[in-house]
C-alpha positions in Angstrom: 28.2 -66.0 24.1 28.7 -62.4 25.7 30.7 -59.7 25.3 31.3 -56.9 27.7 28.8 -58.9 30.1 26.2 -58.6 27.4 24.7 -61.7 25.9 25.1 -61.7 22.0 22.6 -63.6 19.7 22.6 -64.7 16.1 20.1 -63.6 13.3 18.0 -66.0 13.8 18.1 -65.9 17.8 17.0 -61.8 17.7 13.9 -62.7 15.2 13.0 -65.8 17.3 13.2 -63.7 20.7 11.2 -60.9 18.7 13.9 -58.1 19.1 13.6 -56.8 15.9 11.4 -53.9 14.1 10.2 -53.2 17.8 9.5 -49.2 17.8 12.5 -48.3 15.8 14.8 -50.2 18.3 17.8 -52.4 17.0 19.3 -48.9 15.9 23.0 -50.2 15.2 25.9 -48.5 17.1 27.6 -45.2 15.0 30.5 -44.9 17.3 32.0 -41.6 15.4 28.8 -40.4 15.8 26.7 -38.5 19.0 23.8 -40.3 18.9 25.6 -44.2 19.4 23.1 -46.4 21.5 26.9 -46.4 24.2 26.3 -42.3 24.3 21.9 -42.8 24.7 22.9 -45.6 27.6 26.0 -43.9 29.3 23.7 -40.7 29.4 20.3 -42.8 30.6 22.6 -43.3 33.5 24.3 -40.5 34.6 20.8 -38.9 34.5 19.6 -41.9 37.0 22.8 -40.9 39.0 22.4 -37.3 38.8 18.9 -37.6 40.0 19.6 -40.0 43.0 20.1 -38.9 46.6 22.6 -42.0 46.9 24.5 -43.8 44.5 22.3 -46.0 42.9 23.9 -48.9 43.3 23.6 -48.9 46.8 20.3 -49.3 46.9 19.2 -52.8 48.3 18.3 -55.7 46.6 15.3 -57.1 48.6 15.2 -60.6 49.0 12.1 -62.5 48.0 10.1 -65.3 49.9 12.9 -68.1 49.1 15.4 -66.4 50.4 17.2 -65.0 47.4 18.2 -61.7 45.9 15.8 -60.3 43.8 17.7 -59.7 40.7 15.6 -58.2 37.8 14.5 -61.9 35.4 12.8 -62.1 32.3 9.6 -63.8 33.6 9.6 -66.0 30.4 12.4 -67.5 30.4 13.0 -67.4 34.4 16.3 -66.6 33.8 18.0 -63.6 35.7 19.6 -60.5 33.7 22.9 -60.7 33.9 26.0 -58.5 33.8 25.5 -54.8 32.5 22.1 -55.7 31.9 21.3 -56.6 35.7 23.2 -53.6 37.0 21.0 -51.2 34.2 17.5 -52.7 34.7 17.9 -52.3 38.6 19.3 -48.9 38.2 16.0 -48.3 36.3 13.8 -49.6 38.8 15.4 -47.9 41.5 14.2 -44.7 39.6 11.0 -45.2 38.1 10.5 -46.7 41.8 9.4 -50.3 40.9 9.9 -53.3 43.3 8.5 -56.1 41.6 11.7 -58.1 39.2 10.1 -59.6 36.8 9.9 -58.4 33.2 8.8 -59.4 30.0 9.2 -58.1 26.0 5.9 -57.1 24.3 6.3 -60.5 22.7 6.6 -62.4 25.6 3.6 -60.2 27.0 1.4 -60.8 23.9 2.1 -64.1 23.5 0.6 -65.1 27.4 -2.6 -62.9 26.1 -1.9 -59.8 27.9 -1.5 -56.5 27.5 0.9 -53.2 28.3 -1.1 -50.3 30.4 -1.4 -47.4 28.6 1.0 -45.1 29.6 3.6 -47.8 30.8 7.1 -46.6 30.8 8.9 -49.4 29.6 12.7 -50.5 30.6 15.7 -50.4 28.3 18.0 -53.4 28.0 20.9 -54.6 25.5 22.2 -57.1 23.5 25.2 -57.6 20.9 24.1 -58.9 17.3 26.8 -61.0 15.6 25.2 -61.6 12.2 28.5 -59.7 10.3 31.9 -60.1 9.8 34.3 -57.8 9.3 37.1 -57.2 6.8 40.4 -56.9 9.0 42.1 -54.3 6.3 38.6 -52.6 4.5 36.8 -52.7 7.7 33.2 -53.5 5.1 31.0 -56.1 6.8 29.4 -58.8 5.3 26.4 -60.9 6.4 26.9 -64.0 8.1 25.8 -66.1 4.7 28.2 -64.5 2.7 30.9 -65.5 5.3 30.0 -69.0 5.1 30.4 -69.1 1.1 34.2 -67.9 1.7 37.2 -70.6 1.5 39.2 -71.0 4.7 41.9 -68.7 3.2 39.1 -66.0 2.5 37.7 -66.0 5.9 40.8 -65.6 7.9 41.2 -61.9 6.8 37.1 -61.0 9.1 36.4 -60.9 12.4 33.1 -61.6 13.7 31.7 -57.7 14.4 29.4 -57.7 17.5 26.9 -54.4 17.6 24.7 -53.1 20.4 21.5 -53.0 19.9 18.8 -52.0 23.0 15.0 -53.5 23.5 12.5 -52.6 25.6 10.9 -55.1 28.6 7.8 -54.0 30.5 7.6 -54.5 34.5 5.2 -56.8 35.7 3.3 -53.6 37.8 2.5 -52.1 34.2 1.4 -55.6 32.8 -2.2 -56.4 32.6 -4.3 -60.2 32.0 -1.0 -62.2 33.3 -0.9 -63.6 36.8 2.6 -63.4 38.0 3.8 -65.3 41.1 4.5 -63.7 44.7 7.7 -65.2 45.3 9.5 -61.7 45.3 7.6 -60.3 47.7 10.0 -59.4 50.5 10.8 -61.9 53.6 12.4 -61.3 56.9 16.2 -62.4 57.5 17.0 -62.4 60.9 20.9 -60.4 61.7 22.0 -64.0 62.4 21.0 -65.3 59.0 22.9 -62.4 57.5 26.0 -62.6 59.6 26.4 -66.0 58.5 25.4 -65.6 54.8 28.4 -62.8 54.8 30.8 -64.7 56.5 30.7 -67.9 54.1 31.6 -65.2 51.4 34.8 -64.9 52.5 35.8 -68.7 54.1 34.4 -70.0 51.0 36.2 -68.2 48.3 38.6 -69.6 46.1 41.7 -68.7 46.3 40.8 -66.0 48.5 43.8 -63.6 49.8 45.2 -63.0 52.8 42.9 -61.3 55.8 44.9 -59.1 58.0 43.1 -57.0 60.8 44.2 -53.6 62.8 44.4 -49.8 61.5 41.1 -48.1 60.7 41.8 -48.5 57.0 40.5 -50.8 54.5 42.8 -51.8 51.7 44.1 -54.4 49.3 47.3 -54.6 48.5 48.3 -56.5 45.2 52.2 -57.3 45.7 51.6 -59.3 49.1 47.7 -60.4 47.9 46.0 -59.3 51.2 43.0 -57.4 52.4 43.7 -55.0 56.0 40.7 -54.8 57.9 39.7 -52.8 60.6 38.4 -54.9 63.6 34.7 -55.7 63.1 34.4 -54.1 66.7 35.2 -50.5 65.0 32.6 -50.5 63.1 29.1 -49.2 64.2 27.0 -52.2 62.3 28.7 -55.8 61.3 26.8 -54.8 58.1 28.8 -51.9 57.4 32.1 -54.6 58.1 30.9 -56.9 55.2 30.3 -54.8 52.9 33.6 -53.2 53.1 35.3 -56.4 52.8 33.2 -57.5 49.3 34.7 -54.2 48.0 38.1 -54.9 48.9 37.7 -58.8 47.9 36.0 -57.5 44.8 39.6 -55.8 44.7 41.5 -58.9 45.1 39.7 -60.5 42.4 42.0 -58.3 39.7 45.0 -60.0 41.1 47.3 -61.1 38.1 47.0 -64.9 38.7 43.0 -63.9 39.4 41.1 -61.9 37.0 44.2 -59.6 36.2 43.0 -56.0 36.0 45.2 -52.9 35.9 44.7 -50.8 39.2 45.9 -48.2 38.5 48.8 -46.0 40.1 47.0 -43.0 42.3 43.8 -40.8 42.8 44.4 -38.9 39.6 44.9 -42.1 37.5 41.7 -43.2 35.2 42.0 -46.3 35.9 41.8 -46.1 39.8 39.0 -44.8 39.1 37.2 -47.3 37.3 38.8 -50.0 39.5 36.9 -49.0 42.0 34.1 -48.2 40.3 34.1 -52.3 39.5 34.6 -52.4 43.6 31.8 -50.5 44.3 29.3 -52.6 41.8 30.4 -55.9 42.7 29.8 -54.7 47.0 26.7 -53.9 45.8 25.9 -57.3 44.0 27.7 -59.3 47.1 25.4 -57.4 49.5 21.9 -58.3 47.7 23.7 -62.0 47.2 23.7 -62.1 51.7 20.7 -60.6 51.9 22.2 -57.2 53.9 21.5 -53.8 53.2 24.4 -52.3 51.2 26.3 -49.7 53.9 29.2 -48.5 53.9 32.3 -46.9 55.5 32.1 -44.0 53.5 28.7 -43.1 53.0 28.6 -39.5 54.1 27.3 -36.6 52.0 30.6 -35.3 50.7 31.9 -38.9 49.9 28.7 -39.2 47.5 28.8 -35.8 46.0 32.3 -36.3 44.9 32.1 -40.0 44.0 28.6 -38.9 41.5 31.6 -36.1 40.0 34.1 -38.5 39.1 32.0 -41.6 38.1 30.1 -39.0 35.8 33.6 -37.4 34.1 35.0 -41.3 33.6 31.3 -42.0 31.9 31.3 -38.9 29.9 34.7 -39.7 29.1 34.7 -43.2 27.9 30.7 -44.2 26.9 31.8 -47.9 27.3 33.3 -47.3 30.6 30.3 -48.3 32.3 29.4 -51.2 30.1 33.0 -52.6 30.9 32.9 -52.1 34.4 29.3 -54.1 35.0 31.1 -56.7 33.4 34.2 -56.8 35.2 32.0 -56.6 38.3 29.8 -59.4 37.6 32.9 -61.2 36.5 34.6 -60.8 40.1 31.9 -61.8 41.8 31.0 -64.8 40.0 35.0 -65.4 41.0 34.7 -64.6 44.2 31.3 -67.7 44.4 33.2 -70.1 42.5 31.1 -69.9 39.3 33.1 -69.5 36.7 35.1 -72.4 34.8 37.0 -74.9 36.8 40.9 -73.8 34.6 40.3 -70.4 35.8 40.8 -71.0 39.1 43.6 -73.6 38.7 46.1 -71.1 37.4 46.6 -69.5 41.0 49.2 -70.6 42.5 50.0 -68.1 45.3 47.3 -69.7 47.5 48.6 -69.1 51.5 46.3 -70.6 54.5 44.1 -67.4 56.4 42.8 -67.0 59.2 38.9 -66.7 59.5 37.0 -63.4 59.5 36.5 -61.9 62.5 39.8 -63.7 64.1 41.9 -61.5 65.6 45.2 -63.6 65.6 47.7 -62.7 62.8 49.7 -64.9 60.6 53.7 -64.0 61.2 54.6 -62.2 58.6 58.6 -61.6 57.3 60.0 -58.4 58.7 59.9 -56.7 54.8 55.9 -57.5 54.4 55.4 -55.9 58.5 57.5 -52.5 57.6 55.1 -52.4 54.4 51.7 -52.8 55.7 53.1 -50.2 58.4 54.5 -48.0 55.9 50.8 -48.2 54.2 48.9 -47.2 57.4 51.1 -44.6 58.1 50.6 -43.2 55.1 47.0 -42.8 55.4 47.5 -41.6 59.1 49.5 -38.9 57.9 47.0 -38.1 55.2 44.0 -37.5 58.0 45.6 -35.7 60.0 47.5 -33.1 57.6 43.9 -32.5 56.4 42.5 -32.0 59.7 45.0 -29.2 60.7 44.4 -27.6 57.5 40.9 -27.2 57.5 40.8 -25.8 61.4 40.5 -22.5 61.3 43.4 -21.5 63.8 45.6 -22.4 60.8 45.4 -19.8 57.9 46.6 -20.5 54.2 49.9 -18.6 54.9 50.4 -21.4 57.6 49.4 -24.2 56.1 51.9 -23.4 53.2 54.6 -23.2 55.7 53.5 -26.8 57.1 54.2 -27.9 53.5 57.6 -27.0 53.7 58.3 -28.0 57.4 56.5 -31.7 56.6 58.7 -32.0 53.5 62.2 -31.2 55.2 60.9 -34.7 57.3 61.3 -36.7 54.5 64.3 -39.2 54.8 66.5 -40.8 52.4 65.5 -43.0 50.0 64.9 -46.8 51.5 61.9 -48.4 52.9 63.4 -47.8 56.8 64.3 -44.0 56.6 60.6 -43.5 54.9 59.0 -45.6 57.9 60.8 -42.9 59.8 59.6 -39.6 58.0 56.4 -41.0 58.0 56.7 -41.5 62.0 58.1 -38.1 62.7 55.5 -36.6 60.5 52.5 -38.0 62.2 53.9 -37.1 65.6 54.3 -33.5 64.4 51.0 -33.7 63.4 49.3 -35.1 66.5 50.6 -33.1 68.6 50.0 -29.9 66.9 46.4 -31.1 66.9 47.1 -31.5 71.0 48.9 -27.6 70.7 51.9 -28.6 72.3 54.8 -28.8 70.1 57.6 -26.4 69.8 57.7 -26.9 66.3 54.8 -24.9 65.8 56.4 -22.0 67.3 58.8 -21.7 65.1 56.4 -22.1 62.1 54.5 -19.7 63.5 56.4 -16.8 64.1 57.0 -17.4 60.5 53.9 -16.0 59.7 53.8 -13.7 62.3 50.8 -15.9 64.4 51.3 -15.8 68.2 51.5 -19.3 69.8 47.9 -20.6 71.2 47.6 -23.3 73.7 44.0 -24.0 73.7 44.1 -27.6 71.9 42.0 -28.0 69.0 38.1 -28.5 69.1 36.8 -32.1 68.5 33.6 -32.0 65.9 
């Protein structure tokens, strides 16, 4: 059983794995209180973050000799960590600068007769205990053998009541008198393996959406269930392609007859933010799963400095954020490989034939669904270049206030045509002010009492 991507055991499961009495650990959660294992872990994080060059997440997951991701796995057990703990354990590797994936607890280690180096630093993980119930009305718990002595009448009015709890796990590199096996170790994968590997991501999905390509924007839009892609051609590495698409198929996954996840209704919203948080994670998971590099569009220095400012205010904000949003990421991409039960999947039913990636030909669309994608494109179009004319420095404050007004009195009625039209005329305006050649500027000019210069705009 999990909850919020964390596996959950019984009373008897923690004392059989030995995750009890372990160095004070087991601490249960005080959610009222500063000192909650969620505040310890969120703050564990943004630390990692903080102290990164690069979003953490980004970082590659090598592949090992057979060909797969190396995911962090309990060496026992040979199982891989999964959901918030995957994301967390590599997160800590990627700091403490370890390469090696496999783990064990001191148990595990002791019981194959070895032993921890001294001055190891060991790994924090997580689990959810769910030996008490709780009363629905008194909130007091009660142990799981006390629940089972209720009547049926009696137990109705608890809930089972899951708490974190966090263990440590040692990395094989600071493990001593246990042979491990080399199988991580690192293997080349030729560009044709990868290019291959990416594009079976996509034609294999279930219920995949629509794939639409033109613009320079990446973007999913929910209402029509498609994904606008750039031509592969525009960008500088096929690479950097694929992983933009897992973010925005990540993206699709919250579709309401998918995964159903609220994204959200602008820049400013909270939960924009943490839906594409969930984007960014899952990328990050699909590009280890194809054996690529994780790149991306976006991955100057001023896209990371602000994305490590607003992914630390959500954490700070909301301590489970994080937890929730592993989860939800490991969720979509398990959606997105056709892991997860077979019912899930048969309650789509907007499922429309698409063409493969990297075909240029476009479905015909109706006329409404055309107008919107355009309306969409324009909108960012608009959004570049009002951004670039502000920030050249032939165009003070005082004038950039007066392009406010001038770009609002563009603005047409309401309707989806006359806004395709404002949007138009706007960008026009726009580009060729960039060019220095409208008479518009003139006017908006003199204004502010600037004199009118020809000499076009320098190209960075």
């Amino acid at each position: 059983m999990e909850y919020y991507g964390i596996e959950s055991y019984s009373d008897a499961q923690v004392k059989k794995l030995g995750l009890v009495g372990l160095s004070g650990l087991g601490k249960i959660v005080s959610s009222g209180t500063k000192s909650s294992i969620y505040d310890i872990i969120t703050e564990r994080i943004i630390e990692i973050i903080q102290s990164n060059d690069n979003l953490v997440w980004r970082k590659s997951w090598t592949t090992n000799k057979e060909g797969q991701p190396n995911f962090p796995m309990n060496y026992s057990s040979k199982l891989n960590y999964q959901g918030f703990n995957g994301y967390f354990i590599k997160w800590q590797m990627v700091a403490i600068k370890h390469d090696c994936p496999y783990f064990m607890t001191y148990k595990q280690v002791t019981e194959k007769g070895g032993n921890i180096k001294k001055g190891a630093k060991a790994y924090t993980a997580c689990f959810y205990t769910r030996d008490l119930y709780r009363h629905l009305q008194t909130g007091k718990t009660i142990t799981a053998i006390k629940y089972k002595e209720l009547s049926n009448s009696e137990k109705a009015n608890y809930q089972q009541s899951f708490t974190l709890k966090v263990y440590n796990i040692f990395n094989a590199n600071d493990i001593e008198g246990i042979k491990f096996d080399e199988k991580w170790k690192g293997v080349a994968v030729s560009k044709k393996e990868q290019i291959a590997n990416c594009e079976k991501i996509y034609t294999k999905m279930p219920n995949k959406p629509q794939l639409h390509f033109g613009g320079d924007r990446a973007y999913y839009t929910p209402n029509f269930d498609s994904v606008q892609m750039p031509n592969i051609t525009d960008f500088k590495i096929p690479q950097e392609y694929y992983s933009t698409l897992f973010h925005e198929l990540v993206h699709s996954t919250g579709n309401s007859e998918r995964l159903n996840r609220k994204f959200g209704k602008g820049m400013n919203d909270p939960q924009y933010a943490f839906e594409e948080l969930i984007a960014e994670l899952g990328a990050s998971y699909l590009c280890g799963h194809t054996k690529i590099d994780y790149f991306t569009l976006n991955n100057s220095a001023a896209y990371i400095k602000n994305w490590k400012k607003s992914v630390v205010e959500e954490l700070r904000a909301n301590n489970k954020a994080i937890f929730k949003a592993a989860s939800d990421a490991q969720k979509s991409c398990d959606y997105i490989l056709g892991k997860l039960d077979k019912e899930i999947y048969r309650k789509f039913k907007g499922k429309v034939e698409t063409p493969k990636v990297g075909d240029k030909s476009r479905p015909v669309f109706s006329k409404s669904l055309k107008l919107r994608e355009e309306k969409e494109r324009l909108k960012g179009d608009v959004l570049m270049l009002t951004i670039r004319v502000k920030k050249n420095a032939k165009f003070k404050e005082k004038l950039a206030l007066e392009l406010d007004k001038y770009l609002k009195t563009l603005n047409g009625l309401s309707g989806l045509d006359s806004e395709l039209t404002s949007l138009k005329a706007k960008k026009k305006f726009l580009t060729n002010l960039l060019k220095g050649d409208n008479d518009d500027f003139r006017v908006i000019g003199r204004r502010v009492g600037l004199s009118y210069r020809t000499s076009p705009i320098k190209k960075k």
